[in-house]
C-alpha positions in Angstrom: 30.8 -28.8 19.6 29.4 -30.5 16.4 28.9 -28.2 13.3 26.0 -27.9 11.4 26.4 -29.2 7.8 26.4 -26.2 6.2 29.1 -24.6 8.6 31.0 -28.2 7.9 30.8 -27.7 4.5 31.9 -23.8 4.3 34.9 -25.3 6.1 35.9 -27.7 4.0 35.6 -25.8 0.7 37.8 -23.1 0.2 36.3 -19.7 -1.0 35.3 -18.6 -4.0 36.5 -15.4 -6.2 34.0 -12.9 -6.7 36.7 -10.7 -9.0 36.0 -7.3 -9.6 37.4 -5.3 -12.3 36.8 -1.4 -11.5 38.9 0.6 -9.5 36.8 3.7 -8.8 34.5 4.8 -6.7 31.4 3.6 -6.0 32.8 0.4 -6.6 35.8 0.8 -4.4 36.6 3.5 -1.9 39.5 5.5 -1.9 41.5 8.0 0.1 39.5 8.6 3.4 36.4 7.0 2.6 34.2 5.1 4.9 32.2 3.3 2.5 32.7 -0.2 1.5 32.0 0.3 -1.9 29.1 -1.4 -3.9 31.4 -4.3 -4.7 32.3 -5.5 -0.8 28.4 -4.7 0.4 27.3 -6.8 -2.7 29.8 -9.7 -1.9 28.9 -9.9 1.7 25.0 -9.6 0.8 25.8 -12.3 -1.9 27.7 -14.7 1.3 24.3 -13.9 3.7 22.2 -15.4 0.4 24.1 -18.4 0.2 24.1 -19.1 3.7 27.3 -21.5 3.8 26.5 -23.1 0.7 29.4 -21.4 -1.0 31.8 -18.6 0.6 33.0 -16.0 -1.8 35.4 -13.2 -1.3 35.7 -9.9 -3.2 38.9 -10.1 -5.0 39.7 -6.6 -6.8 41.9 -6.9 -9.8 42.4 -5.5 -13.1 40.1 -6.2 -16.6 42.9 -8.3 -18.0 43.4 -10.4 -15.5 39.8 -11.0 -15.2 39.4 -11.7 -18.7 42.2 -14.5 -18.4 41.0 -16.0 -15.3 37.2 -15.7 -17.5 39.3 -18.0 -20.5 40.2 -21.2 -17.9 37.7 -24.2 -18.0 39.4 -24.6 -14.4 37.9 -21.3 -13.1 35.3 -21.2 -10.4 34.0 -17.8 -9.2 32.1 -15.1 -10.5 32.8 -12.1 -12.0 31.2 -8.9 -11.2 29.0 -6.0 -12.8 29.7 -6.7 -16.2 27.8 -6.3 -19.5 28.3 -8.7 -22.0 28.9 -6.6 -25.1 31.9 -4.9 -23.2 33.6 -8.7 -22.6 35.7 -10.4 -25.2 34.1 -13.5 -26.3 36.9 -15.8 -25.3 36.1 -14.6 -21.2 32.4 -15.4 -21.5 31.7 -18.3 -23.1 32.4 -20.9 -20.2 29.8 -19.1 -18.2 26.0 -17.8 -17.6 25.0 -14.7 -16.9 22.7 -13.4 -13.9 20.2 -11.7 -13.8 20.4 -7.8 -14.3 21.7 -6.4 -10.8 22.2 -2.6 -11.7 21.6 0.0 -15.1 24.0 2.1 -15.3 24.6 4.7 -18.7 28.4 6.1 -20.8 27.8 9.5 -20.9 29.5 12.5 -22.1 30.4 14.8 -19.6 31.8 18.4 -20.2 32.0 21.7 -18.2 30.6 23.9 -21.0 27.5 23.8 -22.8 27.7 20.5 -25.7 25.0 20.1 -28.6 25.3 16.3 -29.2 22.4 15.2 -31.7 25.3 13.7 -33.6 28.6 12.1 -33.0 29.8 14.9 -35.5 29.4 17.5 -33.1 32.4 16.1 -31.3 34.4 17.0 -34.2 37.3 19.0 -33.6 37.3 18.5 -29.7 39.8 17.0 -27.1 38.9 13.8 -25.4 40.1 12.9 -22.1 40.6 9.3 -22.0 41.5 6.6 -19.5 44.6 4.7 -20.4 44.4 1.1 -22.4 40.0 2.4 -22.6 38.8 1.6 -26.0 36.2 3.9 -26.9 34.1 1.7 -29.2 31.9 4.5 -30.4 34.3 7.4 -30.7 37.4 4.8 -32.4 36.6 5.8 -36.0 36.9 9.4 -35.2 40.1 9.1 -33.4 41.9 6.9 -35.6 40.7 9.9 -38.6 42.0 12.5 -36.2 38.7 14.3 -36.2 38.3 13.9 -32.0 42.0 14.3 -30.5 42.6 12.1 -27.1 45.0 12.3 -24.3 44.6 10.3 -21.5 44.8 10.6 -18.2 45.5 7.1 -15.3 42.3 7.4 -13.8 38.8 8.7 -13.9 39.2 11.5 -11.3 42.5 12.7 -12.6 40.5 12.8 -15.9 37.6 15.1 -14.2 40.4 17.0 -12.9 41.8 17.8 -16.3 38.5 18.6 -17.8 37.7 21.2 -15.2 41.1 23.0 -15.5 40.1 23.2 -19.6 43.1 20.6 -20.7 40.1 18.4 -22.7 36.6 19.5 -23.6 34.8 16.5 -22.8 35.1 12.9 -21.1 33.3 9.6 -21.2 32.2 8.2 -18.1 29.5 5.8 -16.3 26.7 7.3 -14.9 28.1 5.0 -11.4 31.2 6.1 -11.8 30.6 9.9 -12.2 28.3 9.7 -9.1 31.2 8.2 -7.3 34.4 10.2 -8.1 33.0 13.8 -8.8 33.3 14.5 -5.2 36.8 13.8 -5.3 37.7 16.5 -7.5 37.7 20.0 -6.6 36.7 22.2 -9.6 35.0 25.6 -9.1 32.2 24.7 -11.6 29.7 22.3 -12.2 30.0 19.0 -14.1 27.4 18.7 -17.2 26.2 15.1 -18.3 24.9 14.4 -21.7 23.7 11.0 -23.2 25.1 10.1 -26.6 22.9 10.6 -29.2 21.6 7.1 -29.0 21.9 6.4 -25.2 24.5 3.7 -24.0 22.7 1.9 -21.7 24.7 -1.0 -19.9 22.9 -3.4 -17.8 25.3 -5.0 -15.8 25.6 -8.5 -14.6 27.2 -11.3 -12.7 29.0 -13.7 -14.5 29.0 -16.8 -13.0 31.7 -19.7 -13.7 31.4 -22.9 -11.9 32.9 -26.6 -12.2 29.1 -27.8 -11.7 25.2 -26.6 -12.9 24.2 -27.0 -9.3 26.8 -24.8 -7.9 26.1 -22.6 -10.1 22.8 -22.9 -10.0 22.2 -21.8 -6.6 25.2 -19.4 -7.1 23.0 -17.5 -9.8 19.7 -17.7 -7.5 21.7 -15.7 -4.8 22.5 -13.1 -7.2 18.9 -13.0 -8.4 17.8 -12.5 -4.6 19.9 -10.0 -3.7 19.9 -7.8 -7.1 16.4 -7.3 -5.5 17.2 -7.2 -2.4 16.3 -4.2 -0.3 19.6 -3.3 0.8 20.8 -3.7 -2.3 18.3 -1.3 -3.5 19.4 1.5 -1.1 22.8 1.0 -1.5 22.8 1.5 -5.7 20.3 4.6 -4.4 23.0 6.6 -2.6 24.9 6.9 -6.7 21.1 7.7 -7.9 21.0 3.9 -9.3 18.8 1.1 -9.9 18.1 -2.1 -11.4 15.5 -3.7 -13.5 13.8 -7.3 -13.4 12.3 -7.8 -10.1 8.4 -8.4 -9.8 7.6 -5.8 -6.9 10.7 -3.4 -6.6 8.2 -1.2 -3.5 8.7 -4.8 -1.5 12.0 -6.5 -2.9 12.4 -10.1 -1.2 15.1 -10.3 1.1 18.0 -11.9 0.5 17.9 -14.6 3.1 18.4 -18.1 2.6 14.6 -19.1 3.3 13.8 -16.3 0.6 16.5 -17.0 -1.8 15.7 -20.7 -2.1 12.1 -20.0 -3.7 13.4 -19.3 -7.3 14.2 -16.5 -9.3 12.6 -13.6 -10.0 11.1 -13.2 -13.9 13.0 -10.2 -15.0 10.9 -7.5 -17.2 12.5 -7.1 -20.9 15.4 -4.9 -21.0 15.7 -3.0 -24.2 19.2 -2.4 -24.8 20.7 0.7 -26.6 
């Protein structure tokens, strides 16, 4: 039996990268999850956009290696949920970014009441960090000795510390909170605080190819799904969202006949 063009051509090409860099939940599961994690459902909504065009395939691996990969001219992928203040310069300038496909927030999170009009108020108090995290806002501090840090391998081993008192405070993604507070057993109640001015961080695909069509139609398949409404649903279950898509009550479906008809015109972002 004779295959279609686009089934000849997903054959002959091998698949694409789509690397992603975080290791907690919701992008990943863990333990005894059943989830797939936001990065596998947005990979395989991704594949359904392009429609055989191109064939990626999540590949989970960790910030340095991403940023390398990032550096090659002979790279061709994409690089998930990333902002591009957080991203050396030497990883992003051989590609374009997408459009926006989820806001997310840093916040400071605690388990006793925190006053945080100023940075100042932090003063004095025990950070618990992740190890080889540069804490861009809170470095000066540190390096003074006025905030102390110990760190811990991982987010949930960090909320665990914070709930048995070993750190007064943590700094953690709105996303990643959401997905790794379940995991830790503590008797009392996580509190959340923005930084005095928020950190937003609207994140994006980064999208590397060896050609402006590919990547082209690579970047219209992100633009499709990012208002997608399964996409939509799934950043809902972590109390999510994105920005950028013209009716976000109806979001176009990220089918091929759908995807083809252009991008959306994303609202202005402004950017804390």
């Amino acid at each position: 039996m004779a295959l279609s063009p686009a089934a000849q051509l997903a054959w002959a090409e091998p698949s694409l990268p789509a690397m992603n860099s975080y290791g907690q939940p919701p992008f990943v599961p863990i333990g005894t999850e059943r989830t797939a994690g936001l990065a596998r459902t947005f990979v395989e909504l991704l594949n359904q956009a392009l429609d055989g065009r191109k064939k990626l395939h999540l590949d989970n691996v960790p910030r340095r290696r991403l940023e390398l990969a990032l550096s090659d001219r002979a790279f061709s992928g994409v690089a998930l949920f990333l902002a591009p203040e957080f991203l050396v310069p030497a990883a992003q300038q051989l590609g374009t970014w997408s459009e926006p496909v989820m806001v997310d927030e840093n916040l400071i999170v605690s388990v006793r009441p925190l006053n945080v009009s100023s940075l100042d108020n932090l003063n004095g108090l025990k950070l618990g960090g992740i190890a080889g995290h540069v804490y861009r806002l809170l470095g000066p501090a540190i390096a003074d000795g006025k905030v102390f840090r110990e760190d811990a391998q991982d987010h949930i081993s960090n909320l665990g510390k914070l709930c048995l008192g070993r750190v007064d405070f943590v700094v953690i993604s709105k996303s990643e909170l959401a997905g790794t507070r379940s995991h830790v057993s503590c008797p009392v109640s996580f509190r959340s605080t923005s930084f005095p001015e928020p950190q937003v961080v609207v994140r994006r695909v980064l999208v590397q190819m060896l050609n402006d069509d590919s990547s082209k139609e690579v970047l219209d398949a992100v633009a499709a799904v990012a208002c997608s409404q399964p996409w939509i649903q799934a950043l809902a279950q972590y109390g999510l969202s994105t920005v950028g898509c013209r009716n976000t009550e109806r979001p176009p479906d990220p089918s091929p006949e759908k995807g083809r008809k252009g991008r959306p015109h994303p609202k202005q972002v402004k950017r804390s």
